[in-house]
VMD Tcl script that draws the C-alpha trace (Angstrom):
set ca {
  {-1.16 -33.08 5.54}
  {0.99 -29.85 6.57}
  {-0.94 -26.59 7.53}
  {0.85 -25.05 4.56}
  {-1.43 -28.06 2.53}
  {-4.27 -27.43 4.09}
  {-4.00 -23.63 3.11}
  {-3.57 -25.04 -0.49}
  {-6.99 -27.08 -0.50}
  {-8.74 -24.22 1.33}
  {-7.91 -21.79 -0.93}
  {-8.32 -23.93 -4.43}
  {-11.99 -24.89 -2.75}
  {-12.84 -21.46 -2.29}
  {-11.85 -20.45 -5.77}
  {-13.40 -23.26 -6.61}
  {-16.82 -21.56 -5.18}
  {-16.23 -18.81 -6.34}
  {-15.68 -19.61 -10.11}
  {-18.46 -21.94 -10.02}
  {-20.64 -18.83 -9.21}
  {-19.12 -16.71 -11.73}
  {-19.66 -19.39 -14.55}
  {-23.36 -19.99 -12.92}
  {-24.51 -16.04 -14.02}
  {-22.56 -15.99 -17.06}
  {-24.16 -19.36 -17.79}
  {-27.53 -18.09 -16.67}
  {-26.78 -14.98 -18.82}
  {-25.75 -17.17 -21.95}
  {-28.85 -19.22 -21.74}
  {-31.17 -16.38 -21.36}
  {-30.12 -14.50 -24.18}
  {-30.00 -18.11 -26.63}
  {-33.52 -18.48 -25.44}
  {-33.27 -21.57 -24.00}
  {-35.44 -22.68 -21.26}
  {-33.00 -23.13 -17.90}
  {-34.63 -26.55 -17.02}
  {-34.58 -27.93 -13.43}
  {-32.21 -30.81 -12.30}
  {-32.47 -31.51 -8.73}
  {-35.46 -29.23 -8.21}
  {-37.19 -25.65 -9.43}
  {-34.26 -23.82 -7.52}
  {-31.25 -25.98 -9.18}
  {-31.55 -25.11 -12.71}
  {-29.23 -27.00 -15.19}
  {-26.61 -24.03 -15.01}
  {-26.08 -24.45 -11.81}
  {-25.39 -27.77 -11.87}
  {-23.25 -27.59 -14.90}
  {-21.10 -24.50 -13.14}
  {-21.01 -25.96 -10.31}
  {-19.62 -29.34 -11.91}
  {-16.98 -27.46 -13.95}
  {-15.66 -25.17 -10.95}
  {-15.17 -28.23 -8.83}
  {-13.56 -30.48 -11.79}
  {-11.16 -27.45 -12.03}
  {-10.38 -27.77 -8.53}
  {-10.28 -31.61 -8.59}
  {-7.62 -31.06 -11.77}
  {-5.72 -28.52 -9.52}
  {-5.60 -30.90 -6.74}
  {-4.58 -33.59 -8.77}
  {-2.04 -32.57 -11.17}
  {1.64 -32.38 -9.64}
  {3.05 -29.77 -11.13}
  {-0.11 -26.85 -10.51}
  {-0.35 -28.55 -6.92}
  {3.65 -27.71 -6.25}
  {3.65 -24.41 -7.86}
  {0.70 -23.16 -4.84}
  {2.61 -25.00 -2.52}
  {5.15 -22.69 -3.44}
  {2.93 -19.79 -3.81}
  {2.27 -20.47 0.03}
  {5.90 -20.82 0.79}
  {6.78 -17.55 -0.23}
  {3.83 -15.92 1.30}
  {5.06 -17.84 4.63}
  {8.49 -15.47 4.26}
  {6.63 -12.43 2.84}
  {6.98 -9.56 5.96}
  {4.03 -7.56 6.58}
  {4.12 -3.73 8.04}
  {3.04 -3.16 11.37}
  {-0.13 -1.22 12.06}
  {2.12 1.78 12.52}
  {3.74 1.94 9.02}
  {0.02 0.86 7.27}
  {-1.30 4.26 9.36}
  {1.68 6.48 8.00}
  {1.65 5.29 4.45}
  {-2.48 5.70 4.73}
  {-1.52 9.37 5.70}
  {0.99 9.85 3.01}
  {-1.16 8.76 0.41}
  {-3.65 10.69 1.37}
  {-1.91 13.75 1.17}
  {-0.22 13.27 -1.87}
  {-3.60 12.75 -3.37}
  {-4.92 16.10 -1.83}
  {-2.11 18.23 -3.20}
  {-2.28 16.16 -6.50}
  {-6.20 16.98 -6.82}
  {-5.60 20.74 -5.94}
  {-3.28 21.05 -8.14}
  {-5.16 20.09 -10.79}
  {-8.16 21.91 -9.52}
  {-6.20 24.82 -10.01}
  {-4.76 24.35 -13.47}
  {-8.49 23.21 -14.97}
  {-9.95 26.58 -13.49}
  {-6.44 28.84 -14.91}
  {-7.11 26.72 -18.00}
  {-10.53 27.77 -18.23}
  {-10.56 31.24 -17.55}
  {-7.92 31.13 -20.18}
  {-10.07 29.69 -22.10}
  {-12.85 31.98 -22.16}
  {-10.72 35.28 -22.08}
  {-9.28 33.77 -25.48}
  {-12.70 32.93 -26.87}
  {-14.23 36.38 -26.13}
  {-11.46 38.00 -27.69}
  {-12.48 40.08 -30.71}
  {-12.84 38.28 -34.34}
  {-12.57 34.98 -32.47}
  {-15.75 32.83 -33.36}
  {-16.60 29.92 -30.58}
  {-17.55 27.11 -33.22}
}
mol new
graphics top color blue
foreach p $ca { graphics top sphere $p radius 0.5 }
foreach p [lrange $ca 0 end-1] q [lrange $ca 1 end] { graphics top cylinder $p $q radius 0.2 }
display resetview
């Protein structure tokens, strides 16, 4: 198995995990609100939810693993991540920057239009035969 493989399997198992947990509270969730009593498997902290999320998220990853054409479209995935070139810490600090500023001058302008908009606003409303409601 290639290290670009290996990347594969990690990365389906810790989806994997992390679905299973997902499912687990929304199974939790589900069962809670059907009123149905969450009954231990293994012991008191291994409730039947777990087991069943935790069964599905791992058959998922057993299907992903298995099946040809999902396993050779995230080898691919990983392929073009391989040639995918990543900015240095320079750029990431100067397009932090930029960002940054364009938010700043993006919030004040904004600032300033709301508070022109409402003095506007209440010069118009306290006009004379102008009712508020």
């Amino acid at each position: 198995m290639g290290a670009r493989q290996r990347y594969v399997v990690v990365g389906v198992i810790l989806l994997a995990v992390l679905a299973s947990i997902s499912l687990q509270h929304g199974l939790s969730w589900g069962w809670v609100q059907l009123g149905w009593d969450d009954l231990p498997v293994i012991s008191r902290e291994t409730p039947l939810t777990s087991v069943l999320a935790f069964a599905l998220g791992f058959a998922g990853a057993a299907f992903v693993l298995m099946h040809k054409p999902t396993l050779q479209l995230a080898n691919e995935v990983v392929d073009e991540l391989s040639k995918v070139s990543w900015p240095s810490r320079q750029e990431t600090g100067s397009a932090t920057i930029v960002v940054i500023v364009t938010v700043v001058v993006c919030s004040l302008y904004l600032g300033i239009f709301d508070a022109v908009w409402m003095w506007l606003t209440g010069v118009m409303l306290r006009a004379p035969g102008v009712s508020a409601g």
